[in-house]
N, CA, C and O of each residue as an XYZ file, in Angstrom:
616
protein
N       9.601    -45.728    -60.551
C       9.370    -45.298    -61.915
C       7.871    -45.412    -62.199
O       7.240    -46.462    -62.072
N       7.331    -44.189    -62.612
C       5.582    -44.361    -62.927
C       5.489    -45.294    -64.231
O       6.086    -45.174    -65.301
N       4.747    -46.064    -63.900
C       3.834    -47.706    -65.186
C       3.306    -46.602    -66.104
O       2.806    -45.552    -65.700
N       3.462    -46.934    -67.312
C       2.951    -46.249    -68.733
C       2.803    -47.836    -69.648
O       3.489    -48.543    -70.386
N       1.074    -47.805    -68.870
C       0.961    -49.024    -69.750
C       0.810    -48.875    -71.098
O       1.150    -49.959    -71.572
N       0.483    -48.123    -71.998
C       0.266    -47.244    -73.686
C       1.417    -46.908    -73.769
O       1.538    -46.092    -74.683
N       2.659    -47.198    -73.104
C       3.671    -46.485    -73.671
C       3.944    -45.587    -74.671
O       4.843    -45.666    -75.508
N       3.007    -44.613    -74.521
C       3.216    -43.050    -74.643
C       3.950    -42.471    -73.749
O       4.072    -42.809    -72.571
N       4.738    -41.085    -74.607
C       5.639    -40.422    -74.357
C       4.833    -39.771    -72.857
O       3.624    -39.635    -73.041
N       5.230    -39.426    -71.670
C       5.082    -38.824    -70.481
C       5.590    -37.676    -70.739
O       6.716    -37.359    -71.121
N       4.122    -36.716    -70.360
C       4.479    -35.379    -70.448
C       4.922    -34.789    -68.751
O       4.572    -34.911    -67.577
N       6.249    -33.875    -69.891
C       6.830    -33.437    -68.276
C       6.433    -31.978    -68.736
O       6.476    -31.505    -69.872
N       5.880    -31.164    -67.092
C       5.151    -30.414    -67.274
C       6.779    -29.131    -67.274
O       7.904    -29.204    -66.780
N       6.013    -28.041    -68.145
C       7.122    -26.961    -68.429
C       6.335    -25.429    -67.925
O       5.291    -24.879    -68.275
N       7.238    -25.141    -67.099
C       6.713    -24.197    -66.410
C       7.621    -23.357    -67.356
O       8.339    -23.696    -68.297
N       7.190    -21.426    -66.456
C       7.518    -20.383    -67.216
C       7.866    -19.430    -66.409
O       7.118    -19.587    -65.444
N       8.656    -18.379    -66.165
C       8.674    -17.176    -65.423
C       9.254    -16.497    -66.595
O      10.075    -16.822    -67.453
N       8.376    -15.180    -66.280
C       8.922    -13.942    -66.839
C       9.006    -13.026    -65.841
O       8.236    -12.997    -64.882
N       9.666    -12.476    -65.975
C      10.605    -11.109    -65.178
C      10.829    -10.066    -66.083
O      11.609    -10.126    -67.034
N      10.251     -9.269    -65.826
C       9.882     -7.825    -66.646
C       9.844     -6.354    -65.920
O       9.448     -6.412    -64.755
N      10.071     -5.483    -66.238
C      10.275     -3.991    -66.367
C       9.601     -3.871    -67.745
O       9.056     -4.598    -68.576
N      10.017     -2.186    -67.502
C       9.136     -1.220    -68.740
C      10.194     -1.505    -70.153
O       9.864     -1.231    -71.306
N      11.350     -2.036    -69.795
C      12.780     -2.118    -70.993
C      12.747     -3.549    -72.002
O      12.811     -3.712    -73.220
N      12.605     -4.534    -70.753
C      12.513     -5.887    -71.563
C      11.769     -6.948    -70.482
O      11.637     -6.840    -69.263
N      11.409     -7.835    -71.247
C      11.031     -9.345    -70.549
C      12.363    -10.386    -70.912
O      13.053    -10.459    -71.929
N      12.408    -11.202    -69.540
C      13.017    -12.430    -69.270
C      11.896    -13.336    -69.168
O      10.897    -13.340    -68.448
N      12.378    -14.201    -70.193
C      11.356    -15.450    -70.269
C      12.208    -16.858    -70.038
O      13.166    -17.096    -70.775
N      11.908    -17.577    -69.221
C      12.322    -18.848    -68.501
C      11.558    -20.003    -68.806
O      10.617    -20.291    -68.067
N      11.790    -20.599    -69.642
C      11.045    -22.503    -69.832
C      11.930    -23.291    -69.203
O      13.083    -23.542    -69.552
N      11.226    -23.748    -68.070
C      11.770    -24.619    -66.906
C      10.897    -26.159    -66.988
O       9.727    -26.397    -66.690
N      11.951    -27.050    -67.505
C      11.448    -28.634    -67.052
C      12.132    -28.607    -66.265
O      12.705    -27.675    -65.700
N      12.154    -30.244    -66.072
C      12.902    -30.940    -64.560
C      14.466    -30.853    -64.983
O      15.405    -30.820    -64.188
N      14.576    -30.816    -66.786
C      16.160    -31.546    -67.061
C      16.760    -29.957    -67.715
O      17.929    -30.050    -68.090
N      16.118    -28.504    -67.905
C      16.715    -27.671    -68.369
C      16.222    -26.500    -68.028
O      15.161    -26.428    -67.408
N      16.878    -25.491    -68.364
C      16.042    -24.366    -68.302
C      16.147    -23.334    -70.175
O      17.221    -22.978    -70.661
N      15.185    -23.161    -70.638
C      15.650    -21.658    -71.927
C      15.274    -20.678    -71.187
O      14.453    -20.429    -70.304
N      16.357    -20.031    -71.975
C      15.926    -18.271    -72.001
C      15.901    -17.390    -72.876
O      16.955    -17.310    -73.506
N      15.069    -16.653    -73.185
C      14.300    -15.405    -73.833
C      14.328    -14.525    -73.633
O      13.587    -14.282    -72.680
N      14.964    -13.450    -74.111
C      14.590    -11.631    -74.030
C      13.557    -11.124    -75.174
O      13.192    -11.732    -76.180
N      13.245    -10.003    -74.782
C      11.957     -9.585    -75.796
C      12.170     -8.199    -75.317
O      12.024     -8.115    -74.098
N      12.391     -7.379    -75.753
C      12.865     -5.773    -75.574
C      11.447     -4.967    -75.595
O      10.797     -5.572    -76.447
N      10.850     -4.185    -75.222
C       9.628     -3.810    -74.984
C      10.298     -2.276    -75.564
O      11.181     -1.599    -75.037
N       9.281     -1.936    -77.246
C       9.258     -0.651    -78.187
C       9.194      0.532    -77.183
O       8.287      1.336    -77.397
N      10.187      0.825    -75.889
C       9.649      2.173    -75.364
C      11.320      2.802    -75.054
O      12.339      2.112    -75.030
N      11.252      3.919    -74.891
C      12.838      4.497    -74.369
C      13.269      4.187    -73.444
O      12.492      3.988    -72.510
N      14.350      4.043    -73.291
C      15.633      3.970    -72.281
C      15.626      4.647    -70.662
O      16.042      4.353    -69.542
N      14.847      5.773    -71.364
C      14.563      6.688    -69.964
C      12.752      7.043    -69.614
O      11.911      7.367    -70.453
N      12.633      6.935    -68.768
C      11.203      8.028    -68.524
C      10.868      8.955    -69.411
O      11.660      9.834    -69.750
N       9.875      8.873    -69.796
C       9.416     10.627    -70.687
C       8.422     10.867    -70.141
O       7.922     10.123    -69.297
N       7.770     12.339    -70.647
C       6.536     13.112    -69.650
C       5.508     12.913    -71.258
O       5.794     13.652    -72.199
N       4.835     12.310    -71.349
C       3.837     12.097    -72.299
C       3.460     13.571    -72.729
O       3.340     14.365    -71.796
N       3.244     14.080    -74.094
C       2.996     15.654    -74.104
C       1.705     15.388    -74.893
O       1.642     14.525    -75.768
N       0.566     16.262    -74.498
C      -0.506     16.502    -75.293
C      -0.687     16.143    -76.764
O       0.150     16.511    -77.589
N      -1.667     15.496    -77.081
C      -2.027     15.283    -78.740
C      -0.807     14.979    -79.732
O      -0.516     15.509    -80.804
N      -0.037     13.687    -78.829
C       0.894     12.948    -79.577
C       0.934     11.385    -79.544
O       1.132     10.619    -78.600
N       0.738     11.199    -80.583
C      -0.060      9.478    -80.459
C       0.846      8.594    -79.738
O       2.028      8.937    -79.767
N       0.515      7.383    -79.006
C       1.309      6.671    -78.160
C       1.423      7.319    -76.839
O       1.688      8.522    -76.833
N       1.257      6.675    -75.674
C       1.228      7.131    -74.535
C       2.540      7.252    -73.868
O       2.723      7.980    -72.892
N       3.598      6.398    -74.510
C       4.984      6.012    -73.831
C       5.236      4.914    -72.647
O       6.098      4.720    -71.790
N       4.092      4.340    -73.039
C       3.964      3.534    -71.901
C       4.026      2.239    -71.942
O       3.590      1.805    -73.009
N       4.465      1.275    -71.068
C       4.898      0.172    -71.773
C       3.088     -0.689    -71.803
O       2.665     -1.525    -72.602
N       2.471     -0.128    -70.744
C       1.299     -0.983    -70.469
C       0.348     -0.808    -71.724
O      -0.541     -1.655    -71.807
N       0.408      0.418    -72.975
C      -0.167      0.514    -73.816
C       0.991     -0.061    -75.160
O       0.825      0.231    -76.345
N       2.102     -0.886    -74.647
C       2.587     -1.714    -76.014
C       1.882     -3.034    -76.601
O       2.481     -4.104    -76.494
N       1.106     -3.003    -76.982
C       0.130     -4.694    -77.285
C       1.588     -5.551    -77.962
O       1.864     -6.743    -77.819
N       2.237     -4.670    -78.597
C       3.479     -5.818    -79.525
C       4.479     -6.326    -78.393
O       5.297     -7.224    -78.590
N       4.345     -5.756    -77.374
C       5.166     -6.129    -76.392
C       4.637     -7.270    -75.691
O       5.244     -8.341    -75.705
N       3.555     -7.121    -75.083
C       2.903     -7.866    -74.316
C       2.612     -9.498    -75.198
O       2.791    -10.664    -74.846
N       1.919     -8.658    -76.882
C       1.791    -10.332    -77.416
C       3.124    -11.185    -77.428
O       3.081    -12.388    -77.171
N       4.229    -10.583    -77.711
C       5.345    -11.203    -77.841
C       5.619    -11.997    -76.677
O       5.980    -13.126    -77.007
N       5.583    -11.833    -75.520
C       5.470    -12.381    -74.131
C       4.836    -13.358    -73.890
O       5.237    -14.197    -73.084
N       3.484    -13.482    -74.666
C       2.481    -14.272    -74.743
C       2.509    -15.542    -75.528
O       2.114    -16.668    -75.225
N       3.108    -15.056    -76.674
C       3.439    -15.682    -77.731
C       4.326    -17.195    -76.891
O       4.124    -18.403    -77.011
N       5.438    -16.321    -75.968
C       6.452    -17.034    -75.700
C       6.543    -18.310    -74.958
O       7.438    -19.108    -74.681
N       4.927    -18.167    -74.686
C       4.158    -18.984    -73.436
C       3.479    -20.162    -73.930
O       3.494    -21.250    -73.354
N       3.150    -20.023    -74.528
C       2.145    -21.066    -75.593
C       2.256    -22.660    -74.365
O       1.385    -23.106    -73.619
N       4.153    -23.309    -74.692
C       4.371    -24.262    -74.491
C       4.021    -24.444    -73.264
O       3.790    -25.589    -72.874
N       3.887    -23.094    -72.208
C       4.269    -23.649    -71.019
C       2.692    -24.063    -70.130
O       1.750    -23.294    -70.324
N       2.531    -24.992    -69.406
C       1.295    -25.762    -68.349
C       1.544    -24.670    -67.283
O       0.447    -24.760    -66.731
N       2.194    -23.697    -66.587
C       2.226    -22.834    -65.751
C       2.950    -21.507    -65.657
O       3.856    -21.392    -66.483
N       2.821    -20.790    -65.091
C       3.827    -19.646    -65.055
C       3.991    -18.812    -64.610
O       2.864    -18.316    -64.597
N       4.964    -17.780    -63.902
C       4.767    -16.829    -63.208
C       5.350    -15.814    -63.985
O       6.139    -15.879    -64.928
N       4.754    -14.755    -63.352
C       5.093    -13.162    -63.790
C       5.633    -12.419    -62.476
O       4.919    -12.092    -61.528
N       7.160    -12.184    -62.589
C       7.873    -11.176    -61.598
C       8.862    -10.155    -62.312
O       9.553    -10.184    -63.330
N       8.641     -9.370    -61.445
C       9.367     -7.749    -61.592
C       8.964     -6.917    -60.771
O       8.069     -7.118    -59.951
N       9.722     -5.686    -60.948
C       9.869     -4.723    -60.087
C       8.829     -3.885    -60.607
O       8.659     -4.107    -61.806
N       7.752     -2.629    -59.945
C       6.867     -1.814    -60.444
C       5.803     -2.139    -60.954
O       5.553     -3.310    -60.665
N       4.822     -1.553    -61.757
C       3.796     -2.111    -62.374
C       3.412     -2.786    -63.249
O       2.301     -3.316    -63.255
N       4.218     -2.884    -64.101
C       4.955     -3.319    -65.717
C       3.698     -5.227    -65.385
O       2.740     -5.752    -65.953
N       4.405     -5.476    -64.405
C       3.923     -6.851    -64.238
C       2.856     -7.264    -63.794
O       2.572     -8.461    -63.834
N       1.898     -6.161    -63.180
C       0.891     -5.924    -63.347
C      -0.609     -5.705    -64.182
O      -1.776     -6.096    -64.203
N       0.698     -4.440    -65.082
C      -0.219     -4.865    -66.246
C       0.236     -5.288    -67.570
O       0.096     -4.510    -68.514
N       0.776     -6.460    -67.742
C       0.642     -8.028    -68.010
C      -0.525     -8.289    -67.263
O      -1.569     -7.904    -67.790
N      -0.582     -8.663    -66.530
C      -1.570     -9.588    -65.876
C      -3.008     -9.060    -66.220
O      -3.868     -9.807    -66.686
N      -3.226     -7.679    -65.954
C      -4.271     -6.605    -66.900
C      -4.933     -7.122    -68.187
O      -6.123     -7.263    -68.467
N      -3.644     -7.398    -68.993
C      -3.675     -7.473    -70.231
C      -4.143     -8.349    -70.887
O      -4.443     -8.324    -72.080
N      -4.280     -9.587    -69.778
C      -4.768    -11.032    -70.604
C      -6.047    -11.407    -70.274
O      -6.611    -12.458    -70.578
N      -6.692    -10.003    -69.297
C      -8.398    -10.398    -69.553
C      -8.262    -10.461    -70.616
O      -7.274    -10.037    -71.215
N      -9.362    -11.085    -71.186
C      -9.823    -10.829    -72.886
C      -8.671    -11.568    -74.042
O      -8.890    -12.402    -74.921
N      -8.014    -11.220    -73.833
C      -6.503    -11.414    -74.606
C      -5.800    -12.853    -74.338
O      -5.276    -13.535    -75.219
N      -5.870    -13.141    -73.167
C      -5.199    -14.506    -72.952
C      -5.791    -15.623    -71.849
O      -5.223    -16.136    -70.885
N      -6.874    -15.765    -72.257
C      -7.818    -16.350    -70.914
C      -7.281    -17.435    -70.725
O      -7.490    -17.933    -69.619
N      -6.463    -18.152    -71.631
C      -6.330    -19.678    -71.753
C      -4.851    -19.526    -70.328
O      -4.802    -20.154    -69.270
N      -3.749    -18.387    -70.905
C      -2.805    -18.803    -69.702
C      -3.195    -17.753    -69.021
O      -2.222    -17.066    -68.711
N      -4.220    -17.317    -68.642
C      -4.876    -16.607    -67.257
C      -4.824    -17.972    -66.305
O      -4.270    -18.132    -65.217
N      -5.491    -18.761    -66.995
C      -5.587    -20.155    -66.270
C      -4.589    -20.884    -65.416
O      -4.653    -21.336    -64.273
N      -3.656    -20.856    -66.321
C      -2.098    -20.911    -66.233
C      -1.235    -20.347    -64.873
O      -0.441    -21.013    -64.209
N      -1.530    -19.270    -64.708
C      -0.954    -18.235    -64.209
C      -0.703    -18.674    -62.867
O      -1.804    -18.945    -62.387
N       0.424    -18.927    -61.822
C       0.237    -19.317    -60.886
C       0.539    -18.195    -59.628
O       0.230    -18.366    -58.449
N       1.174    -17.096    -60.161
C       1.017    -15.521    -59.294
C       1.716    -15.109    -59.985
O       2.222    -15.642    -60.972
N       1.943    -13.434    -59.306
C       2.725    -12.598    -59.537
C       3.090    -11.891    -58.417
O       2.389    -11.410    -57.526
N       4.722    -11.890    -58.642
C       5.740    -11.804    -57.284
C       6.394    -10.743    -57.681
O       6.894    -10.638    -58.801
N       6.443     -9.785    -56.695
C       7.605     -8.643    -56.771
C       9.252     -9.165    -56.554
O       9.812     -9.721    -55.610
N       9.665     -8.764    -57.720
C      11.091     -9.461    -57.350
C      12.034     -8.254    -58.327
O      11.765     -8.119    -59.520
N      12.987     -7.542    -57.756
C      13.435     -6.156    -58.059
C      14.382     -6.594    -58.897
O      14.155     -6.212    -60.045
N      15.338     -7.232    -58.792
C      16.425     -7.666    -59.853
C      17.323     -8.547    -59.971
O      18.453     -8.234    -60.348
N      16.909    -10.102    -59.601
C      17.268    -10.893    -59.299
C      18.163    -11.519    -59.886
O      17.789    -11.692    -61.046
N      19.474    -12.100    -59.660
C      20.005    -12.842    -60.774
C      19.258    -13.905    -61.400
O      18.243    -14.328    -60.847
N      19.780    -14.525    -62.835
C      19.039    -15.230    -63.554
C      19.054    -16.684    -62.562
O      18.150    -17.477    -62.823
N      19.825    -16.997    -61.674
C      19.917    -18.479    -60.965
C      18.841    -17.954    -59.337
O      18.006    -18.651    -58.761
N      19.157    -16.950    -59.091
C      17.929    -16.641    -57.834
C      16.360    -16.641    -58.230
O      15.424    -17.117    -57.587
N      16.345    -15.976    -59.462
C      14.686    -16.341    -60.225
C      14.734    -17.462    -60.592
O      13.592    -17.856    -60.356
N      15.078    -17.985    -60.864
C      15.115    -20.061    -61.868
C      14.719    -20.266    -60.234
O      13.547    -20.042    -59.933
N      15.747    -20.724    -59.066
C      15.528    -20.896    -57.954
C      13.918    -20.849    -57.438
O      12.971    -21.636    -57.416
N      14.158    -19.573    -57.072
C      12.512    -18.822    -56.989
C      11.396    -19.387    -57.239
O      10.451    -19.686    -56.508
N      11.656    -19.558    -58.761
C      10.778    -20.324    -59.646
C      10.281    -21.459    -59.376
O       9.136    -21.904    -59.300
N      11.589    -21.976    -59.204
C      11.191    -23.619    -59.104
C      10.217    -24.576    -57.593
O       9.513    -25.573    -57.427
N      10.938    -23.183    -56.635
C      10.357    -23.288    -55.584
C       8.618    -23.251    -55.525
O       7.932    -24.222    -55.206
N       8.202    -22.194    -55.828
C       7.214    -21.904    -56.377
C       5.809    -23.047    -57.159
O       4.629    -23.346    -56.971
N       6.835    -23.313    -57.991
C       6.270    -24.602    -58.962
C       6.310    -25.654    -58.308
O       5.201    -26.184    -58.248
N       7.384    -26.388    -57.602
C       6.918    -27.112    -56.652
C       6.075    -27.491    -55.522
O       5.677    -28.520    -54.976
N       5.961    -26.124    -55.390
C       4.832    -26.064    -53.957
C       3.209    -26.146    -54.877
O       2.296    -26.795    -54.367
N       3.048    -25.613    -55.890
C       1.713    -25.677    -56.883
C       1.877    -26.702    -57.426
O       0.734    -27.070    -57.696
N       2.688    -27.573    -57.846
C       2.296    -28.759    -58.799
C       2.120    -30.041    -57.293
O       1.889    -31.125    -57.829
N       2.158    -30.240    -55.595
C       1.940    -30.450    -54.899
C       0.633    -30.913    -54.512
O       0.133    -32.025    -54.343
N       0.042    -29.166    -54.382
C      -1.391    -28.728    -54.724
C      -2.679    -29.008    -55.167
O      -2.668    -29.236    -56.377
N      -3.775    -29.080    -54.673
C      -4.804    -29.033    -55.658
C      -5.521    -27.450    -55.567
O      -5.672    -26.626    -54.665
N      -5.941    -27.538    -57.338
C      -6.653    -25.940    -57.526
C      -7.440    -25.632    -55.717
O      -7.680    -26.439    -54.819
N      -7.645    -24.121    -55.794
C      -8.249    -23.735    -54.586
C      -7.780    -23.824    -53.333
O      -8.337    -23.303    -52.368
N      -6.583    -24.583    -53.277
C      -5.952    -24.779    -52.097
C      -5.361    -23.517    -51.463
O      -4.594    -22.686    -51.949
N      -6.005    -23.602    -50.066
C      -5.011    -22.067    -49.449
C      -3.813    -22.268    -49.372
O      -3.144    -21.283    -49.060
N      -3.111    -23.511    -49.602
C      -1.577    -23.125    -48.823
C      -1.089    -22.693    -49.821
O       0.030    -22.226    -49.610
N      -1.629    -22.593    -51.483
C      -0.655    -21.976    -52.345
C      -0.589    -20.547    -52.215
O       0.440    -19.915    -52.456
N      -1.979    -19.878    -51.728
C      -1.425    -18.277    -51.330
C      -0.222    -17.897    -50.258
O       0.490    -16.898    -50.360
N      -0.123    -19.050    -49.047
C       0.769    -18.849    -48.216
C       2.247    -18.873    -48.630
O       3.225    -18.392    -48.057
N       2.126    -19.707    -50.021
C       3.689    -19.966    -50.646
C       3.941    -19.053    -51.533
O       5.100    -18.889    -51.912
N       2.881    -18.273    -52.039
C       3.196    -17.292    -53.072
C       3.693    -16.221    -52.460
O       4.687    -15.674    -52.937
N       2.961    -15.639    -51.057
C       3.265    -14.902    -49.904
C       4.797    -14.732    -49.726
O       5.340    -13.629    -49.680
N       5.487    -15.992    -49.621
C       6.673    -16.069    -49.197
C       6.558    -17.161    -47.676
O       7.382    -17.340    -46.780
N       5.550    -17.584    -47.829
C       5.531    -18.253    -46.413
C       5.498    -20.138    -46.706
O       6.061    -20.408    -47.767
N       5.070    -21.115    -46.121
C       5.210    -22.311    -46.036
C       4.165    -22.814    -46.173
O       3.251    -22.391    -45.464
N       3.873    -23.993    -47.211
C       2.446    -24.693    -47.072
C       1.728    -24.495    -45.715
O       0.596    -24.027    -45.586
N       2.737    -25.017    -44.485
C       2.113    -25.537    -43.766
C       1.704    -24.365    -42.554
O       1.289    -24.733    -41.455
N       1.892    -22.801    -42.931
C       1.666    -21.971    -42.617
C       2.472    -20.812    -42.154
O       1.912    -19.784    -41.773
């Protein structure tokens, strides 16, 4: 058991994954003792559209800012987090928080292609993930090897 000589409350660190497409975000707050979850529906249609000349809005999810802040918003609590999904969507998120979210740029511990995972294979995923980085110190190569899909130890 770790000594807390100030017996102050011990912060347990709360990680995050979101899992996103162009439709909605899955948002995941993961401690050691739970997991929440979050949807956030992203303002765009159901289907593909062909953007038509000199009509405001691009249709695109990467130009929704209400989408993206909402995502952001959702993050506040969390000390880490990842961003996975299928396509670009999760990309640009990651785009999006030059400027916009430098604080959990910081945060950010990758972004993983992951096509449609059940909600217990991403938590999984996740946790794996977070374990191998909270291990870690910043700059360390073996966390690219684990983000990779491969093993600290190579």
């Amino acid at each position: 058991m770790p000594r807390n000589p100030s017996h102050a409350p011990i912060h347990a660190p709360t990680h995050a994954v979101v899992w996103l497409d162009f439709h909605q975000a899955k948002i995941f707050l993961i401690t050691a003792e739970d997991v929440e979850a979050g949807r956030i529906k992203a303002d765009t249609p159901h289907r593909r559209i062909h953007h038509k000349a000199q009509v405001r809005g691009s249709g695109h999810v990467r130009d929704d800012r209400t989408y993206f802040e909402a995502i952001l918003a959702a993050l506040e609590e969390a000390d880490s987090w990842l961003i996975a999904g299928p396509g670009g969507t999760k990309k640009d998120l990651e785009k999006y928080l030059e400027g916009r979210g430098e604080e959990l740029k910081k945060k950010l511990v990758g972004v993983e292609p992951m096509d449609r995972p059940t909600e217990g294979e991403l938590i999984k995923q996740a946790r794996k993930l977070f374990e191998a980085n909270d291990r870690m110190t910043p700059g360390d190569p073996r966390i690219e090897r684990v983000l990779r899909g491969g093993t600290a130890r190579g």
